[in-house]
C-alpha positions as CSV (number, residue, x, y, z in Angstrom):
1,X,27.9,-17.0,-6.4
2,X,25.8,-18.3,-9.0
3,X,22.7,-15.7,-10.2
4,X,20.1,-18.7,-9.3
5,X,21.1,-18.2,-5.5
6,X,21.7,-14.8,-5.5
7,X,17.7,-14.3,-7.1
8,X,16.5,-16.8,-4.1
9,X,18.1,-14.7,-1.7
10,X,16.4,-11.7,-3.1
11,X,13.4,-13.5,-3.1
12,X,13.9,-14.4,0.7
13,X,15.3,-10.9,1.6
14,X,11.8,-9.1,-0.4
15,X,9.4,-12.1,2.1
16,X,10.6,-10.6,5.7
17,X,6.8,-9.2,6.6
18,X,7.7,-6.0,7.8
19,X,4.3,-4.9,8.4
20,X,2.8,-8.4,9.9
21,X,5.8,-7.6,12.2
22,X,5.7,-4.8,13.6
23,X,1.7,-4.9,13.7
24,X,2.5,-8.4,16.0
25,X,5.0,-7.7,18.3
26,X,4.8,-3.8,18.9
27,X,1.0,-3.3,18.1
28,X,-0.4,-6.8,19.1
29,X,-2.8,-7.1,15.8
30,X,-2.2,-8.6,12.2
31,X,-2.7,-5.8,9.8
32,X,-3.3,-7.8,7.6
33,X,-6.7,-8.1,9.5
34,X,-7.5,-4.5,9.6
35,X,-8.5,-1.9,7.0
36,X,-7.7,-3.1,3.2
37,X,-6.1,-6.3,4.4
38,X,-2.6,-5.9,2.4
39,X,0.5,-6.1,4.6
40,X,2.5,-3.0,3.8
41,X,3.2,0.3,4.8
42,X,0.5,2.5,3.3
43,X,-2.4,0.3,5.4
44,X,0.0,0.4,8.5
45,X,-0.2,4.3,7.9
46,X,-3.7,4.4,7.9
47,X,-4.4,1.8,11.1
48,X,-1.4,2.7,12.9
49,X,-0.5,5.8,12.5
50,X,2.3,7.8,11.0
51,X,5.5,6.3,13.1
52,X,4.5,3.0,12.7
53,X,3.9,3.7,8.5
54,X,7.6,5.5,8.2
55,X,9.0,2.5,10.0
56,X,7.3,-0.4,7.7
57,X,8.2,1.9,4.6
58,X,11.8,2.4,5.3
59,X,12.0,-1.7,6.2
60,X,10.0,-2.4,2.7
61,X,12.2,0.2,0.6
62,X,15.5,-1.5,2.3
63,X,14.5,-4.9,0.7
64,X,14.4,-3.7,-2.7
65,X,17.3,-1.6,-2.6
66,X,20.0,-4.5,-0.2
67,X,18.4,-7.2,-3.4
68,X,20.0,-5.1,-5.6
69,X,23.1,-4.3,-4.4
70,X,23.5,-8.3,-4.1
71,X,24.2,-8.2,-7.6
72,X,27.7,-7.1,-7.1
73,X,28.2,-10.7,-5.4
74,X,28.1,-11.4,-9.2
75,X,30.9,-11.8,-12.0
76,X,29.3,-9.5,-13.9
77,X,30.9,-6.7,-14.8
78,X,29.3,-3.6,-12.9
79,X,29.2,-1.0,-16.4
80,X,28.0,-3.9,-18.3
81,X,24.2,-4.7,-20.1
82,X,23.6,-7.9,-18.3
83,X,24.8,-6.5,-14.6
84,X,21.7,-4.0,-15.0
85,X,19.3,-6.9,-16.1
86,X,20.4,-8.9,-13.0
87,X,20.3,-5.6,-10.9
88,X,16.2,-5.9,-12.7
89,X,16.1,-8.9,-11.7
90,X,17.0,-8.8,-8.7
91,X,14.9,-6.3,-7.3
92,X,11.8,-8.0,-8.9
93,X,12.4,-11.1,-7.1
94,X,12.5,-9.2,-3.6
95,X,9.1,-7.5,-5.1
96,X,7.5,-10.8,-5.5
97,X,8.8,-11.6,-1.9
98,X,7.1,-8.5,-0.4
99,X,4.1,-9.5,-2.7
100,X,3.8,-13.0,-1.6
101,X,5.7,-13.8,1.4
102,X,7.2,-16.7,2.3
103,X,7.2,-15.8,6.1
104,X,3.9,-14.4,6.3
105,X,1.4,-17.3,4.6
106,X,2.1,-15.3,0.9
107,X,-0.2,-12.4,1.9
108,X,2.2,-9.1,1.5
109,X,1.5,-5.7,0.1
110,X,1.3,-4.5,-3.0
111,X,5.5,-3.7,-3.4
112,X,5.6,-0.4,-3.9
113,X,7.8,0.9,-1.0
114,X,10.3,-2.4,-2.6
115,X,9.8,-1.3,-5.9
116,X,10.9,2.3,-4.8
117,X,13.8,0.7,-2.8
118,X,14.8,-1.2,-5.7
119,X,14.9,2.0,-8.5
120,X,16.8,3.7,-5.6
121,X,19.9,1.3,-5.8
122,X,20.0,0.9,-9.5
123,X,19.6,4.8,-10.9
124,X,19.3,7.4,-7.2
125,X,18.4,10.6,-9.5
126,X,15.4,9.0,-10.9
127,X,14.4,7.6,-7.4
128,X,14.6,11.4,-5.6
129,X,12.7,13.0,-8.7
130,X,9.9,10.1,-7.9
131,X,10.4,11.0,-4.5
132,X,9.4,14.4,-5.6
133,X,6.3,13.3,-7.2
134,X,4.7,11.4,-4.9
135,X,5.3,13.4,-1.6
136,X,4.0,16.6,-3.5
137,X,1.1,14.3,-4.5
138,X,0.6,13.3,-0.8
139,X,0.4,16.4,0.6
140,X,-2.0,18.3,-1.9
141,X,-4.7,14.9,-1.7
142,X,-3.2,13.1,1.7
143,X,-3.8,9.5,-1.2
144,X,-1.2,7.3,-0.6
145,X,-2.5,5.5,-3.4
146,X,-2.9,8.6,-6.3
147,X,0.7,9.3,-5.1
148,X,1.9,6.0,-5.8
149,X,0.3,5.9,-9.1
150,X,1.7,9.2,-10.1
151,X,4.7,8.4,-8.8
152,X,4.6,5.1,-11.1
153,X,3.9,7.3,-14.2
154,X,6.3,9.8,-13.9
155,X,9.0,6.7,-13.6
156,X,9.0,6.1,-17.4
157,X,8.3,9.4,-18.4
158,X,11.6,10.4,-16.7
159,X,13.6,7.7,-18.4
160,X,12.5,8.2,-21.7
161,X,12.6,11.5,-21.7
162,X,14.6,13.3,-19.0
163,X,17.1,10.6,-18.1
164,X,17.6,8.5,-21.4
165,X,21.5,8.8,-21.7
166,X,21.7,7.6,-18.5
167,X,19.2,4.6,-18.6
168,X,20.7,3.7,-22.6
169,X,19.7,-0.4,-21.5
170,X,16.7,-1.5,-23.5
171,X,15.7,-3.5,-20.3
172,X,15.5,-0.6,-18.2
173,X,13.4,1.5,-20.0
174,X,10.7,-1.6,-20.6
175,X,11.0,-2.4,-16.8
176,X,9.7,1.7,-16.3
177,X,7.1,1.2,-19.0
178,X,5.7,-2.2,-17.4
179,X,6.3,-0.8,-14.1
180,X,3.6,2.0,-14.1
181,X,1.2,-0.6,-16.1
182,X,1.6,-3.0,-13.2
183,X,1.5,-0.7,-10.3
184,X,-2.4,1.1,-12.2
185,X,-3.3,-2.4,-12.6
186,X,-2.7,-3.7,-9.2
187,X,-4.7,0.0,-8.1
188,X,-7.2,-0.6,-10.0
189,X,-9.6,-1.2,-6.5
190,X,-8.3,2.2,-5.2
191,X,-9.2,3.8,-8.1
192,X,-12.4,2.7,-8.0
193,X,-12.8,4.4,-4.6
194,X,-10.8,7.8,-5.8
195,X,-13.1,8.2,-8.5
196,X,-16.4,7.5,-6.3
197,X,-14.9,9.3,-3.6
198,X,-14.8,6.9,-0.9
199,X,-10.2,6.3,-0.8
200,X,-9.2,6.8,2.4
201,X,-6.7,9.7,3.2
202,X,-3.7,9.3,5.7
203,X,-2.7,11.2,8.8
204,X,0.3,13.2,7.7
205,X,0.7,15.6,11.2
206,X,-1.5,13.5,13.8
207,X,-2.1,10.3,15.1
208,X,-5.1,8.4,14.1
209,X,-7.0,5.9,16.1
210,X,-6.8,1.5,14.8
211,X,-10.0,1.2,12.4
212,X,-11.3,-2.1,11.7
């Protein structure tokens, strides 16, 4: 299969609106009409509650991690330098899918659950370490969003520095760099709010009523 089909898939695969869908057909509302507007799970956390979050975010972080794994539909070989950059690849299409979905009018979330999904397939150990850091993160501040950030910081800190003979591909480590640039930049509104105090916080143990 050639790698031009196999990134339109992953492209396709990132678009299915897991949020706009769920919000729909279980919830009867858009989501994307409620609270900050983006269709992903940390807003379906805060309006719907915590099932309905869990649900979106194990959906999202599917996409990202099945793009991957689409790369073994490839002749590449699987220990090889250009297997990992279409493994990047990949992933960033299904990103760009949650981003900007084709199903849903292009108005996604902001990728992160994908994003997470996608560093899952290609290197686990980093992914449950980031794990680590953001649910500690969540549950000393309840901010999905300083979570996510932290989260997005510690990723190329660990494969510089922790897990570098494992991640020896030059495109890697410059995907974990620009990874944590892009997920502070596209914060940059929720940061605004942390630092004037006005982020809202998620319900981790109880359920929380639809907000407009």
């Amino acid at each position: 299969m050639t790698i031009a089909i196999l990134i339109v898939l992953a492209y396709l695969l990132g678009s299915v609106p897991s949020a706009v869908w769920v919000s729909k057909w279980i919830y009867g509302i858009d989501i994307r009409e409620h609270g900050s507007g983006n269709a992903g799970a940390t807003n379906t956390f805060r309006i719907l509650g915590p099932r309905a979050g869990s649900g979106v975010m194990i959906a999202d972080m599917m996409k990202g991690f099945i793009a991957v794994k689409l790369s073994i539909l490839s002749s590449y070989a699987w220990t090889s330098e250009p297997f990992v950059n279409l493994q990047i690849f990949l992933g960033l299409a299904a990103v760009i899918g949650h981003i900007f979905p084709i199903w849903a009018d292009f108005r996604g979330g902001k990728g992160i659950a994908t994003l997470f999904g996608m560093i899952l397939s290609i290197h686990p150990i980093v992914a449950v370490s980031l794990v680590l850091v953001f649910v500690m993160m969540l549950l000393l501040t309840r901010y999905v969003s300083l979570s996510s950030i932290a989260a997005s910081i510690a990723f190329p800190l660990l494969i510089l520095f922790i897990f570098n003979a494992q991640a020896q591909e030059l495109s890697y480590r410059l995907f974990a760099i620009a990874t944590a640039f892009l997920v502070v930049l596209t914060h940059h509104k929720n940061i605004s709010r942390l630092i004037s105090g006005n982020e809202s916080k998620v319900p981790l143990f109880r359920k929380r009523r639809m907000r407009q």
